[in-house]
N, C-alpha and C positions, 0 to 999 in steps of 0.2 A: 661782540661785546663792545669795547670801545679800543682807540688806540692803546697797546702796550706798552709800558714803561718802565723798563726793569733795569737794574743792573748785572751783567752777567760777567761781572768779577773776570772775562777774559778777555779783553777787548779786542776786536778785529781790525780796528784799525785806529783807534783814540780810546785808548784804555787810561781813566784818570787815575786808577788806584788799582795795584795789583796787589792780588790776597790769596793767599793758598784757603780757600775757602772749606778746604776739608778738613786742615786742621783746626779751622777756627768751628768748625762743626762738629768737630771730635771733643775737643775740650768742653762746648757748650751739652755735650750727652747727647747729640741730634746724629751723629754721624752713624751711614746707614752700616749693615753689616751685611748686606744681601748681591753682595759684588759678586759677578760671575769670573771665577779664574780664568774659565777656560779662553783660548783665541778663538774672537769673533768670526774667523775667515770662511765665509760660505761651503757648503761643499755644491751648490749649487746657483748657476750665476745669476746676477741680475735680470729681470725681464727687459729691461731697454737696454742691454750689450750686446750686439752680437756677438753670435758662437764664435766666428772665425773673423780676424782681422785681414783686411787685403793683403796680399803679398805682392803689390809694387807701389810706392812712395810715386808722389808726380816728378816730373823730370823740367817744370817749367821751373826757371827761378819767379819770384815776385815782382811785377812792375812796381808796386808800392810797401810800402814795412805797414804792420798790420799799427790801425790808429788804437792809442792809449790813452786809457786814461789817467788821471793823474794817483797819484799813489800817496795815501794821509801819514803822516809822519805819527808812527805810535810814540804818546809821551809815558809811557811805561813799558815794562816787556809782558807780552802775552803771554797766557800759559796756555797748555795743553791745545794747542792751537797752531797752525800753519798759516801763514800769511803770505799772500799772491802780491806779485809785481807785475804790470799794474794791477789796482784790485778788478777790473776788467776786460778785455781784451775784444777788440772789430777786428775781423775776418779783413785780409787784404783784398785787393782787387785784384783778382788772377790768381792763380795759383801760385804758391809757393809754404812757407813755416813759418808754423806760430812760436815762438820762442815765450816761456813765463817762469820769471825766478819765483820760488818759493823756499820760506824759512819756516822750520819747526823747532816749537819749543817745548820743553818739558812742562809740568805742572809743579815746577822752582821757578821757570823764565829763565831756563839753562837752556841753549838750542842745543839740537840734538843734529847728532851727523850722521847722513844715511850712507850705507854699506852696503853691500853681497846679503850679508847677514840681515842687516835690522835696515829694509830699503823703505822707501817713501812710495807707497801706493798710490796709485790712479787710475781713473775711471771719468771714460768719457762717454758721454747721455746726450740724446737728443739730437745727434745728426744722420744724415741720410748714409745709409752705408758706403764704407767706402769714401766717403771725403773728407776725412778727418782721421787722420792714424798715425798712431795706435790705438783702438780704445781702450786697452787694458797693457797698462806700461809699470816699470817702476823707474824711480831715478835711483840710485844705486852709490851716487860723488856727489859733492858739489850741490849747488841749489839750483839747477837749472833742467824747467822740461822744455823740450822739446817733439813738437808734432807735427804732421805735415799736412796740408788742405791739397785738396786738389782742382781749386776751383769751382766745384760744384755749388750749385745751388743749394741753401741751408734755410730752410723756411723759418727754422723758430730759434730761439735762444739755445746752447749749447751748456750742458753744465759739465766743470770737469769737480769731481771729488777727489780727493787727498786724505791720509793716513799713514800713522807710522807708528808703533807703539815704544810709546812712552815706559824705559825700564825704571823711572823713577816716582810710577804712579802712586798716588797713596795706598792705594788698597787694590791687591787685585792685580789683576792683568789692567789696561788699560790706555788710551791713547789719545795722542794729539792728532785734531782731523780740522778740516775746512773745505770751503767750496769758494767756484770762482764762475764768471758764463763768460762765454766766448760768444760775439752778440753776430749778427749779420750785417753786412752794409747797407740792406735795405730792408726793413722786417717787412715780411707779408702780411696782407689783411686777408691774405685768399681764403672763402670759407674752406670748411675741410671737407671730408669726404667719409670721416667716420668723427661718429660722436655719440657719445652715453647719456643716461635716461636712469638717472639716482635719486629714487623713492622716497619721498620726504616723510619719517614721522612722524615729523612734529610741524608747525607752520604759524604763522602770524593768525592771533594772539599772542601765541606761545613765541620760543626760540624755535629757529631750524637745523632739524638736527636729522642727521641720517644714519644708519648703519654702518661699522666702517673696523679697521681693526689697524697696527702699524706692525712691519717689520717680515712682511711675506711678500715673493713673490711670486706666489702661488699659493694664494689664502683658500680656494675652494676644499671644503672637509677638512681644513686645519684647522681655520681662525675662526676664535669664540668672537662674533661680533658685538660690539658695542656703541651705546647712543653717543654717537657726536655730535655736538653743536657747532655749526657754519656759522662763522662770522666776515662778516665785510668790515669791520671798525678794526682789527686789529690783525699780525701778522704773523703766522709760525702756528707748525703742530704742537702738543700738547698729550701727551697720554703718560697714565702712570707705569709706573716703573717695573712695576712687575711684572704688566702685560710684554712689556717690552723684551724681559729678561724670557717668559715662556717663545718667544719668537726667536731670540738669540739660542734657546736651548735645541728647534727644531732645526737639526743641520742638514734635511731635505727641501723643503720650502721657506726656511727663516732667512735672511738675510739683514743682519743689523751687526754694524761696526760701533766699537762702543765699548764700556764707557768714554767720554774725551771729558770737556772740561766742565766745571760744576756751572753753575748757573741758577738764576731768580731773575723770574716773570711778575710782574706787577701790572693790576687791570686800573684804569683811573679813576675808573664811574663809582669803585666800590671800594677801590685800595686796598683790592683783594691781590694778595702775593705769593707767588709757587715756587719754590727752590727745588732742585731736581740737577738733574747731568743732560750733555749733549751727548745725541745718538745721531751716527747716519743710518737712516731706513728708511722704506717705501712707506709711501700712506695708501690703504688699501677701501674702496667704498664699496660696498653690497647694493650690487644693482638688482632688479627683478628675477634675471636668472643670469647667474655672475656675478664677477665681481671686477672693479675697474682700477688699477694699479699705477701706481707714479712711479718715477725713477727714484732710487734714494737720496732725498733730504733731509737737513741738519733740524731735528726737532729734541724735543726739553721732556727727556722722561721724569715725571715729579714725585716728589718721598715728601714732602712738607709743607702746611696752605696755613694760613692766618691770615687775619686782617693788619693794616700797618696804618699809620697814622696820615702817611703820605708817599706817591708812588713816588714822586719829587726826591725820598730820601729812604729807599731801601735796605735796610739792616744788612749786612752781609752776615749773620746769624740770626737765621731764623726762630724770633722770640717764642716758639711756641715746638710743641712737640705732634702736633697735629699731625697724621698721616693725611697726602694729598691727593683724590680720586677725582681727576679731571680730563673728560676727552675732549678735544677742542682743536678745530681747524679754522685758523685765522689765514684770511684767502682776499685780504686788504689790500690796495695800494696805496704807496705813499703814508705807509702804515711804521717806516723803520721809526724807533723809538730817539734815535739820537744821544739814547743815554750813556754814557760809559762804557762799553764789554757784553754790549748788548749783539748777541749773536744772530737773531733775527733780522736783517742787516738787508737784503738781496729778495729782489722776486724771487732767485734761487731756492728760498723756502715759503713760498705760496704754491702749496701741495697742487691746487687744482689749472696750476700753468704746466704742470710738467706730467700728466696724462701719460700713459705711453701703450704700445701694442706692439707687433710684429713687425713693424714698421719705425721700432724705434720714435712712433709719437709725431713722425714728419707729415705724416695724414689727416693730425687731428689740428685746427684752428686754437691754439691754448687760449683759454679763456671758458667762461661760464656762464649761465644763462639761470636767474634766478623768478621760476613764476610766480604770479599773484594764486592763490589754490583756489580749483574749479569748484565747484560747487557739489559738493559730498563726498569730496577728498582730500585729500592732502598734497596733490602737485610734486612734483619732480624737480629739481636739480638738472640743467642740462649740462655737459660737460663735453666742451667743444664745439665752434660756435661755425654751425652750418649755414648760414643767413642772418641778415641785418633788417632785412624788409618789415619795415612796418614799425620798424624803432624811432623815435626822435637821438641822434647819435651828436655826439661832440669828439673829436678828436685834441686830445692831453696834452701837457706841453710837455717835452721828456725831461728827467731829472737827473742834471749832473751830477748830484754828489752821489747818487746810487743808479751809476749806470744799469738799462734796462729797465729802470719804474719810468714814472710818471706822477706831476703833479695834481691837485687833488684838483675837481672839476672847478669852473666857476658858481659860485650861488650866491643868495643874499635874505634876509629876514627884516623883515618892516613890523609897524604897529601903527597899522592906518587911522584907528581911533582916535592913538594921542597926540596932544598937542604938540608940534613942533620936532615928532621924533621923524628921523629920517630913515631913509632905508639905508640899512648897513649891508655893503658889498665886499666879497672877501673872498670864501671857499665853502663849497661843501661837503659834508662826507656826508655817505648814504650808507648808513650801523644796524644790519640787522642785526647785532647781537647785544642790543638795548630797546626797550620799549618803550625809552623818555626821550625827548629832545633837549640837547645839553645845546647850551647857543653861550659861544666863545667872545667876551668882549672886554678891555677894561671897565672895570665899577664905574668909571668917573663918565662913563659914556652912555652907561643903562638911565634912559629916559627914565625920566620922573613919573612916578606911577605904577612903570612897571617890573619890580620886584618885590619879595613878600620874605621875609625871614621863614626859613622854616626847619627842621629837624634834621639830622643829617642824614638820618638812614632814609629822610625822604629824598632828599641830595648831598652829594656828599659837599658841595660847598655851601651850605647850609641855607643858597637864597633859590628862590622860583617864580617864576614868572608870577603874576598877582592873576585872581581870579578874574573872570568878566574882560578878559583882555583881548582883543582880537591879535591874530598873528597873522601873515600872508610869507611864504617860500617860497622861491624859485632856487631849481637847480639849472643851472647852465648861465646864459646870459638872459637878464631883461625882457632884451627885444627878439632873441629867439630861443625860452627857455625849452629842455629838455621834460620837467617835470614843473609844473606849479599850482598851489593850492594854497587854502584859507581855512583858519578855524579860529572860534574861540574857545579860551583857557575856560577848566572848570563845567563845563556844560558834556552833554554826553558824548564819550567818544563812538567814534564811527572813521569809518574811511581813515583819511592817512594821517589827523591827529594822534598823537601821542597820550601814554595815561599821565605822564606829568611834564612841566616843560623847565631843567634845571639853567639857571644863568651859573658861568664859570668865568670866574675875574682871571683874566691874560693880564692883568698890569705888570709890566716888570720882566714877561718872559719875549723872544721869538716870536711871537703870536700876539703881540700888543697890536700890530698895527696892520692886521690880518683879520675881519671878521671872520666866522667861520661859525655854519650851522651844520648840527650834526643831527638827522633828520629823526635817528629811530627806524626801527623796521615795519611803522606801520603804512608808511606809502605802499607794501608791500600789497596793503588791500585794495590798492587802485592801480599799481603798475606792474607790468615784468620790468627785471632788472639783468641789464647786457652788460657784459665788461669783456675786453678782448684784450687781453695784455701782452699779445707780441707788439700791435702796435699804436696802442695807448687807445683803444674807442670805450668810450662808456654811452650809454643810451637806455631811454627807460621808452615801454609802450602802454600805455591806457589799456585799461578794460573796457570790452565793449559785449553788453552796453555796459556805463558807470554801474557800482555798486553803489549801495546806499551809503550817502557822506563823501561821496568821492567827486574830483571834480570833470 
């Protein structure tokens, strides 16, 4: 779709306003009644945990204390939520322990103190066995876990999940939970050795959308599959709430912790906005024969969808009584919304980084491979990135404020036609989950000539490029881009024109002094799209030969 902008009223680490969101949902008549009592606690474990934990701790102390990052000072108190010190953690050099405080609060912004009785759960995902233990611990005192490495080799990002149920939930059983990664010292690009082949429904024209279900790990002859939409523009699962609650009900192959804290998604292309709860649970995709499973991450099961006037200013009561029926996997980088309480925060929840199999997932290359579709099909999803050959690749610049991303690639958009416009250089995003080209600039900078007033529901900022306009794209750099093409506005599309091309005035925000073209999914019909997110590569390949329109 496009980047997410939501406010989720629980903030993980710059919370501006904190709101018991379900009472403000009870009084407005919106609040759900379909809370499951019962405790979420699997009778059956995770697919990325081993059965059995090692039984001996390494015996090296550490040459080095593991490096951290810096930890955001919340300026209100979190709810229904645990919060990591630092918010993430590099593996030492050598063997020795990870040490990371974590606080939980209720859904008041009361912390809560774990005990014998009521302990702080964890779960550790995505390392080789054996070099990292315990993978299933509690903390029991105090705010402090403690793990031990043993030096080994950690090919990909590591995610630890946390929970502890909240006695003073609003409705229900219910719980404050969080996620954190524990990163490597070196990420690997090495391809992987096992990778899946996820059957695309639907394809450019259209949205891409696959088969998929959330909350099993072990969906074969359980899970009713459902159409999800794959997105690159924006970040975090998406599914409704009651599919979520039938996965929480099966205590042989369900596995979803949950409820935790409320939450609202907002899309910006259309200022479409979803209120709903955070769950941890697996995202599950329907391959050809199988199905391909992630570790559990923090996704937004949704009860409520309306339009809003602006993502910019999200209601924390949802003005409408709409029931919400949305599957969606947002699989973006450099996608975190920045807003308030916004839980979608971390690659930690970009479902298609965290893959996983009997190997705990240290076999597969995380990342994804998006084709252009062959010619009397629909093309596949590859998931887990076996080879780079044949790709134009750029490597990302990493992003400190959300350790483990990466900044968005280099690009830029010109208007060769008009007079005196120049090319604007900034960033690109590559959105298959819009069919327009939204191109980010201040008003006072849109060349003369090229914008046109138009409706909103044709964009939501109400201007668009003017007809008869030529456009020219480059993703990467200039002189050595990754992807670049030409077209003009109004005339028939083909190839990797877009059906409309929206201007968005940045005066005033973060992104004033940032061009930034956001392509649309229709390059889609001239290139595959690579993205490998342990170690930041993105790369796109031509079709060959071009399709018609393509360059």
């Amino acid at each position: 779709m496009r980047k997410a902008m939501g406010f989720k009223w629980n903030g993980l680490a710059a919370l501006a306003v904190a709101i018991t969101l379900a009472g403000v949902l009870s009084s407005a008549g919106c609040n759900s009644s379909s809370n499951n009592n019962s405790s979420p606690t699997p009778t059956a474990t995770a697919s990325a945990a081993p059965t059995q934990a090692p039984t001996q701790a390494p015996t090296q102390v550490p040459t080095q204390a593991p490096t951290q990052s810096p930890t955001p000072i919340p300026t209100a108190t979190p709810l229904d939520q645990i919060i990591f010190s630092p918010t993430a953690t590099t593996l030492p050099n050598g063997a020795g322990v990870i040490t990371i405080d974590l606080n939980a609060f209720d859904s008041h912004g009361n912390p809560l103190t774990p005990s014998s009785s009521s302990p702080i759960n964890v779960a550790v995902y995505g390392a080789p066995s054996g070099t990292i233990t315990p993978i299933n611990t509690t903390v029991t005192s105090g705010s402090t876990l403690t793990l031990n490495y043993s030096g080994g080799a950690v090919p990909n990002n590591v995610t630890i999940n946390a929970w502890i149920e909240d006695p003073n939930y609003p409705s229900g059983t219910g719980y404050a939970i969080g996620q954190t990664l524990v990163l490597p010292q070196n990420a690997s690009c090495a391809a992987s050795t096992q990778s899946y082949s996820v059957p695309l429904t639907s394809t450019v024209p259209g949205t891409l959308m696959v088969n998929g279900a959330a909350g099993y790990t072990s969906p074969s002859g359980v899970a009713t599959p459902a159409a999800y939409t794959v997105d690159t523009g924006s970040l975090g699962t998406i599914v409704p709430e009651s599919e979520i609650k039938t996965a929480q009900n099966d205590t042989v192959n369900g596995y979803v912790i949950g409820p935790g804290p409320q939450g609202v998604t907002c899309y910006d292309s259309d200022n479409l906005a979803f209120w709903g709860k955070y769950y941890l649970a697996p995202v599950d995709v329907q391959l050809s024969n199988g199905w391909a499973t992630t570790t559990p991450i923090m996704m937004l099961a949704v009860q409520y969808s309306c339009k809003v006037s602006s993502c910019a200013n999200v209601p924390a009561t949802p003005p409408c009584s709409t029931a919400a029926s949305l599957h969606y996997i947002g699989v973006g980088y450099d996608r975190e919304s920045g807003t308030p309480g916004e839980l979608f925060e971390s690659p930690a929840q970009n479902a298609f980084l965290h893959v996983t199999d009997a190997n705990n997932g240290t076999d597969i290359g995380q990342g994804y491979i998006l084709p252009s579709p062959p010619a009397g099909g629909n093309g596949a999803i590859t998931l887990g990135i076996n080879s780079t050959t044949g790709y134009n690749t750029n490597n990302l610049t990493p992003d400190s404020t959300h350790p483990g991303d990466f900044q968005l690639v280099s690009g830029s958009f010109s208007f060769p036609d008009l007079p005196s416009a120049p090319q604007f250089s900034g960033r690109a995003i590559f959105d298959v989950g819009i069919d327009s080209m939204l191109l980010k600039l201040p008003i006072a900078q849109w060349p003369s000539g090229s914008s046109t007033s138009v409706p909103t529901t044709t964009c939501s900022s109400g201007y668009q490029v003017s007809s008869n306009v030529k456009i020219s794209v480059v993703v990467g750099s200039p002189s050595n881009p990754l992807a670049s093409y030409s077209f003009t506005t109004g005339g028939t599309q083909s190839g990797p024109a877009p059906n409309n091309e929206c201007w968005q005035d940045t005066t005033g925000t973060s992104l004033a002094s940032t061009p930034i073209v956001n392509t649309g999914r229709n390059p889609l019909n001239c290139y595959s799209y690579l993205y490998q997110g342990q170690c930041g590569l993105v790369g796109f390949q031509p079709m060959t030969p071009p399709p018609a329109g393509c360059p």
